[in-house]
C-alpha positions as a LaTeX table, in Angstrom:
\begin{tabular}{lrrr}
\hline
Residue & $x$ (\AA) & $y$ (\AA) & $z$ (\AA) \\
\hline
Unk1 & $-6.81$ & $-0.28$ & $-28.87$ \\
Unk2 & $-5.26$ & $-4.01$ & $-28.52$ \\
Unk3 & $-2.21$ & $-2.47$ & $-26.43$ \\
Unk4 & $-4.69$ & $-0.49$ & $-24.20$ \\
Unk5 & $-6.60$ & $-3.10$ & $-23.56$ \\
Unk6 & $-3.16$ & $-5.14$ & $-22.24$ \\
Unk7 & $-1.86$ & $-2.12$ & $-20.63$ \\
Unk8 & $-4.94$ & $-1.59$ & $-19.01$ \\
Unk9 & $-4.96$ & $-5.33$ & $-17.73$ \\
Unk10 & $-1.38$ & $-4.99$ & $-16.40$ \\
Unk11 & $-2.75$ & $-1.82$ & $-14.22$ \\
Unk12 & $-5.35$ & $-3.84$ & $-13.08$ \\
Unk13 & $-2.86$ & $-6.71$ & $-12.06$ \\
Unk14 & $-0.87$ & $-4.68$ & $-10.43$ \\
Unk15 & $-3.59$ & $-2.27$ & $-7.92$ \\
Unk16 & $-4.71$ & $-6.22$ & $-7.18$ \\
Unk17 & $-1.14$ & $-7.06$ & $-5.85$ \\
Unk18 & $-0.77$ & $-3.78$ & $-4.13$ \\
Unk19 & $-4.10$ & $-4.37$ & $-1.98$ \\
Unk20 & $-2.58$ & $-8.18$ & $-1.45$ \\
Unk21 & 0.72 & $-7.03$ & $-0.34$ \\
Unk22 & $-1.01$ & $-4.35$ & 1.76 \\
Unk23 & $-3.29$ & $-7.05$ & 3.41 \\
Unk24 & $-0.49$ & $-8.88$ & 3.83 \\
Unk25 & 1.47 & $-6.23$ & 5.89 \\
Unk26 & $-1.75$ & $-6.44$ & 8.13 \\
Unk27 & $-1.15$ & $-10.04$ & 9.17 \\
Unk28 & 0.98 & $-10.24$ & 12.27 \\
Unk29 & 4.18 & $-12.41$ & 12.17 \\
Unk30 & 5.04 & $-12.41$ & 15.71 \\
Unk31 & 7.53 & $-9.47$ & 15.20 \\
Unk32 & 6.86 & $-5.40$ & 15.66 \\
Unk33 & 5.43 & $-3.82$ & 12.31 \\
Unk34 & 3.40 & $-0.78$ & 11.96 \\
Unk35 & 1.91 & $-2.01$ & 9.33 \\
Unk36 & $-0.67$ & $-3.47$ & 11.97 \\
Unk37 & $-1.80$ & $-0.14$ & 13.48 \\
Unk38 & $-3.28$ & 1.17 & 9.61 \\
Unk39 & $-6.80$ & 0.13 & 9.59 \\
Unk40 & $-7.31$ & 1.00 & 13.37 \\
Unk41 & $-9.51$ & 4.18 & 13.27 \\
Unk42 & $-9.71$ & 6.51 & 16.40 \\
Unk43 & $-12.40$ & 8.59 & 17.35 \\
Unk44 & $-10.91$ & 12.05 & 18.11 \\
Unk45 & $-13.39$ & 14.87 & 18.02 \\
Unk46 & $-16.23$ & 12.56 & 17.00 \\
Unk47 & $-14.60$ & 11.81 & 13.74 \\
Unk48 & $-12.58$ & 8.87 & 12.95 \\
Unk49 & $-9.10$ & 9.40 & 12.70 \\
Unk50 & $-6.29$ & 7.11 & 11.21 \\
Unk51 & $-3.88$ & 5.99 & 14.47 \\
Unk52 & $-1.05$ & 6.78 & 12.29 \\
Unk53 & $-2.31$ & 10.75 & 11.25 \\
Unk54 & $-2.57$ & 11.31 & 15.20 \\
Unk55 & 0.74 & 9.45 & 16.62 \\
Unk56 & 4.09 & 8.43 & 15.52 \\
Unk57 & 4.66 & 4.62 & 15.58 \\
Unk58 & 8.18 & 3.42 & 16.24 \\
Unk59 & 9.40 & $-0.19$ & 16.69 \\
Unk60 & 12.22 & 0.14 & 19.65 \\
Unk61 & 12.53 & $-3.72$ & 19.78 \\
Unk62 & 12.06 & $-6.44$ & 18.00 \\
Unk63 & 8.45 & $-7.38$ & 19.25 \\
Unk64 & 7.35 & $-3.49$ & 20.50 \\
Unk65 & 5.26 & $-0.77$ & 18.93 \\
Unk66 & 5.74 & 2.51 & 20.41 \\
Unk67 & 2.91 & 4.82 & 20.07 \\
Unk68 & 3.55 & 8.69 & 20.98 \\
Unk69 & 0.06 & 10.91 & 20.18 \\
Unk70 & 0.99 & 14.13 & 18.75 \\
Unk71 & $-1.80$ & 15.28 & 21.44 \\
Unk72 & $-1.43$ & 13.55 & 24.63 \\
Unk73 & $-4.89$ & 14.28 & 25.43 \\
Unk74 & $-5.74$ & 11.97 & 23.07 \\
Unk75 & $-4.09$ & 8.75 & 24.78 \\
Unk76 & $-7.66$ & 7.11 & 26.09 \\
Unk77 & $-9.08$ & 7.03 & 22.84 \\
Unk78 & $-6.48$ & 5.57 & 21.17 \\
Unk79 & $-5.95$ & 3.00 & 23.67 \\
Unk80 & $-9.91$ & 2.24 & 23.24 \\
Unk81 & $-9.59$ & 2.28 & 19.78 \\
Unk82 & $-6.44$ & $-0.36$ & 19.90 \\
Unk83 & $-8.80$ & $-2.60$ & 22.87 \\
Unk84 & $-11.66$ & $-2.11$ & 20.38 \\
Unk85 & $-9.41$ & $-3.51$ & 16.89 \\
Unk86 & $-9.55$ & $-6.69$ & 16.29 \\
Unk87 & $-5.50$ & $-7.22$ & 16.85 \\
Unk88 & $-5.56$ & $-9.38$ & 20.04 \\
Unk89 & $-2.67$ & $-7.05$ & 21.83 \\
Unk90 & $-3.24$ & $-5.32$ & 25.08 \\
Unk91 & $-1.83$ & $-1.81$ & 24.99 \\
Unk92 & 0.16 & $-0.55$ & 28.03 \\
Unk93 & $-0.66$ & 2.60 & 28.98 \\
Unk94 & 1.77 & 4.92 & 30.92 \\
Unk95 & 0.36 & 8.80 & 30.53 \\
Unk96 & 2.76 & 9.81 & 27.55 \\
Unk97 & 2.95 & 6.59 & 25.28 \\
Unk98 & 1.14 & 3.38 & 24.66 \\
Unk99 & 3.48 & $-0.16$ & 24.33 \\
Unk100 & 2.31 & $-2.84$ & 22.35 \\
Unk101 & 3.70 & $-5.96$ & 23.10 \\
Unk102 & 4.13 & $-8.27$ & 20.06 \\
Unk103 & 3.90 & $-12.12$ & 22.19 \\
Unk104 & 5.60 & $-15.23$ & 20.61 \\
Unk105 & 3.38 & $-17.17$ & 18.42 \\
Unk106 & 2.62 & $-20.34$ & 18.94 \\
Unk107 & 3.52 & $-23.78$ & 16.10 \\
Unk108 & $-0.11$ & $-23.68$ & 15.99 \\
Unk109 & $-0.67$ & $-20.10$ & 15.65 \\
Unk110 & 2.12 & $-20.37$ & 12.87 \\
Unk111 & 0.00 & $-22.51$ & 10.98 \\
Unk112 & $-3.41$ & $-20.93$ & 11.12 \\
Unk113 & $-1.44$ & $-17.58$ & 10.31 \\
Unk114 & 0.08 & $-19.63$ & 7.14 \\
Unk115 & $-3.61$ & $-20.39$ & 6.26 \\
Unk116 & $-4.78$ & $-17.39$ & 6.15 \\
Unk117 & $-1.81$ & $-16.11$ & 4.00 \\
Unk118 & $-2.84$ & $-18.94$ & 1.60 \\
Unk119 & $-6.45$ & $-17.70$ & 1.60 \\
Unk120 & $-5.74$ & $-14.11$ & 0.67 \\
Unk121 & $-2.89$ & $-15.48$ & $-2.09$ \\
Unk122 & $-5.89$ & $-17.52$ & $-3.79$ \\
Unk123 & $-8.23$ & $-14.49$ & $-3.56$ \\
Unk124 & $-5.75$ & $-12.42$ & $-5.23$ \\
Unk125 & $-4.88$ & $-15.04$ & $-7.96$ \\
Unk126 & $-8.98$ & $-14.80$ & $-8.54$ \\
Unk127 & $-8.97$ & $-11.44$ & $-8.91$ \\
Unk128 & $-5.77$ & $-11.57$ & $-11.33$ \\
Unk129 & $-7.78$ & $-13.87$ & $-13.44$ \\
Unk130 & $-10.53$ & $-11.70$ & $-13.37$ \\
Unk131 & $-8.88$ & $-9.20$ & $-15.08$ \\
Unk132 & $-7.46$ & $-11.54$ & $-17.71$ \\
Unk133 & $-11.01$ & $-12.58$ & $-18.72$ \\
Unk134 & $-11.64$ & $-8.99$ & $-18.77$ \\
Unk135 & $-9.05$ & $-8.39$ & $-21.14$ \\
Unk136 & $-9.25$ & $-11.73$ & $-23.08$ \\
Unk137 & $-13.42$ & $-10.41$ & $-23.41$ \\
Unk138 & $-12.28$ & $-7.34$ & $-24.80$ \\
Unk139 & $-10.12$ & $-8.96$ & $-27.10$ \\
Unk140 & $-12.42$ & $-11.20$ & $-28.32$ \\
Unk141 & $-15.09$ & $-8.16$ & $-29.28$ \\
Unk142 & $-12.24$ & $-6.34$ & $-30.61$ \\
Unk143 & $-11.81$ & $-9.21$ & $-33.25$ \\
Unk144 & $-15.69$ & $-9.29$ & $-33.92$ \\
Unk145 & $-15.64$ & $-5.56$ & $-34.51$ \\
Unk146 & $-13.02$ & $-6.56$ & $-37.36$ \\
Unk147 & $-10.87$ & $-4.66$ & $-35.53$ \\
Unk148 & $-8.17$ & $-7.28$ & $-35.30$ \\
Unk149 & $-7.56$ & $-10.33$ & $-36.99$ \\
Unk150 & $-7.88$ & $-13.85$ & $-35.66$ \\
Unk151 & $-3.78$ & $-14.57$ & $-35.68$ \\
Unk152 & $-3.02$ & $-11.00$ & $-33.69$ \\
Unk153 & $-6.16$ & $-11.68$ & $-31.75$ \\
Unk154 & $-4.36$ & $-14.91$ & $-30.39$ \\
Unk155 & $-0.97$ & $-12.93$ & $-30.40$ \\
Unk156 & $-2.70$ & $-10.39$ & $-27.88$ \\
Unk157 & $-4.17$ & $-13.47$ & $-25.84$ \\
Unk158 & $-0.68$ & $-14.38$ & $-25.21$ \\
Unk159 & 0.69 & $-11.01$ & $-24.38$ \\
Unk160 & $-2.13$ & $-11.35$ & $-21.58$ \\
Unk161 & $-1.37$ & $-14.69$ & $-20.27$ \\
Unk162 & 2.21 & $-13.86$ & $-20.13$ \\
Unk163 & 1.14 & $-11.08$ & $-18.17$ \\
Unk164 & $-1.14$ & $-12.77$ & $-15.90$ \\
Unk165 & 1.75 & $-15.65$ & $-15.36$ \\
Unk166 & 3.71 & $-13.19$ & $-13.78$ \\
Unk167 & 0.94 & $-11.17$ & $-11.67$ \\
Unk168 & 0.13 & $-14.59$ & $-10.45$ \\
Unk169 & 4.25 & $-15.79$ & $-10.05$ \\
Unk170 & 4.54 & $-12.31$ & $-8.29$ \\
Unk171 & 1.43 & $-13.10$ & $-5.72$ \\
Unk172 & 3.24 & $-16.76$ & $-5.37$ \\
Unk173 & 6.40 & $-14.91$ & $-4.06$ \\
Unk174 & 4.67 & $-12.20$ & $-1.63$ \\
Unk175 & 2.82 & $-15.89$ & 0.08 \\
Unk176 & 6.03 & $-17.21$ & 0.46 \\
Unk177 & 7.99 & $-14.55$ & 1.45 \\
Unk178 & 5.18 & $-14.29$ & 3.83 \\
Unk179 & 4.83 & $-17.91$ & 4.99 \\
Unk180 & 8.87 & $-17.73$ & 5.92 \\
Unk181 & 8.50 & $-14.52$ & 7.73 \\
Unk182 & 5.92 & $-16.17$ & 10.23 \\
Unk183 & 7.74 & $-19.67$ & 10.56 \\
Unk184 & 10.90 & $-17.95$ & 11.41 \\
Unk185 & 9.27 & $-15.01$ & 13.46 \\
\hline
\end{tabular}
């Protein structure tokens, strides 16, 4: 039960890293990544429809996202849809494929970019520590149960923090990977 319970907490860990690296990919840097186009939803038939099911995405420079629809007819409503997103980049529309020009950031965008990279690190830390109390809860009703002793409930405690030292080590690295990526961009 004690290694489920730690097994379980590392899964949890983990998803909570994924979603921060994923919101991380979200965050432009001042360079082309299609990573920015995967929460913008396009209405296509009156349902919405994930940009990247209904066009490829390339990058054929440094600061350029080419979109080509897989159904040209289909071309206004994405560019709506891209106007609409919250991304702060005009598309370029020329009847077969959308450009989206990447511009230069700013020292001051750089920062406030930076910022934000901090905020989602600290929310992911919280929800890493989350789990841990999770776990360390379990652990602790696991030991009331009799099902563990006091000495292996404090061995299991440790297994967890160890774990959580890394999750929160591994979030640490993703921020300043991050951080570098938009002071150099």
């Amino acid at each position: 039960m004690t290694d489920t319970i730690i097994k379980q907490a590392q899964t949890n860990m983990d998803k909570s890293i994924a979603v921060y690296v994923r919101n991380l990919a979200g965050i432009r840097a001042g360079v082309a990544n299609a990573a920015l186009l995967e929460n913008v939803k396009v209405t296509y038939y009156g349902a919405p429809t994930p940009l990247t099911q209904m066009s490829s995405v390339t990058i054929p420079e440094p600061r350029v996202l080419l979109i080509t629809p897989y159904d040209r007819s289909s071309l206004d409503d994405i560019e709506h849809a891209l106007l609409a997103s919250n991304l702060g980049l005009n598309p370029a529309n020329d009847g077969k494929v959308i450009r989206l020009v990447i511009p230069q950031l700013t020292g001051e965008r750089r920062q406030e970019i930076a910022k934000e990279v901090g905020k989602l690190a600290e929310e992911a830390k919280i929800a890493v520590r989350n789990v841990r109390r999770e776990a360390m809860d379990g652990l602790k009703k696991a030991q009331k149960a009799g099902d563990l002793t006091e000495d292996e409930q404090r061995q299991f405690e440790t297994k967890v923090q160890k774990v959580t030292d890394a999750a929160i080590k591994s979030v640490d690295q993703h921020a300043d990977d991050k951080r570098h990526e938009i002071m150099q961009g």
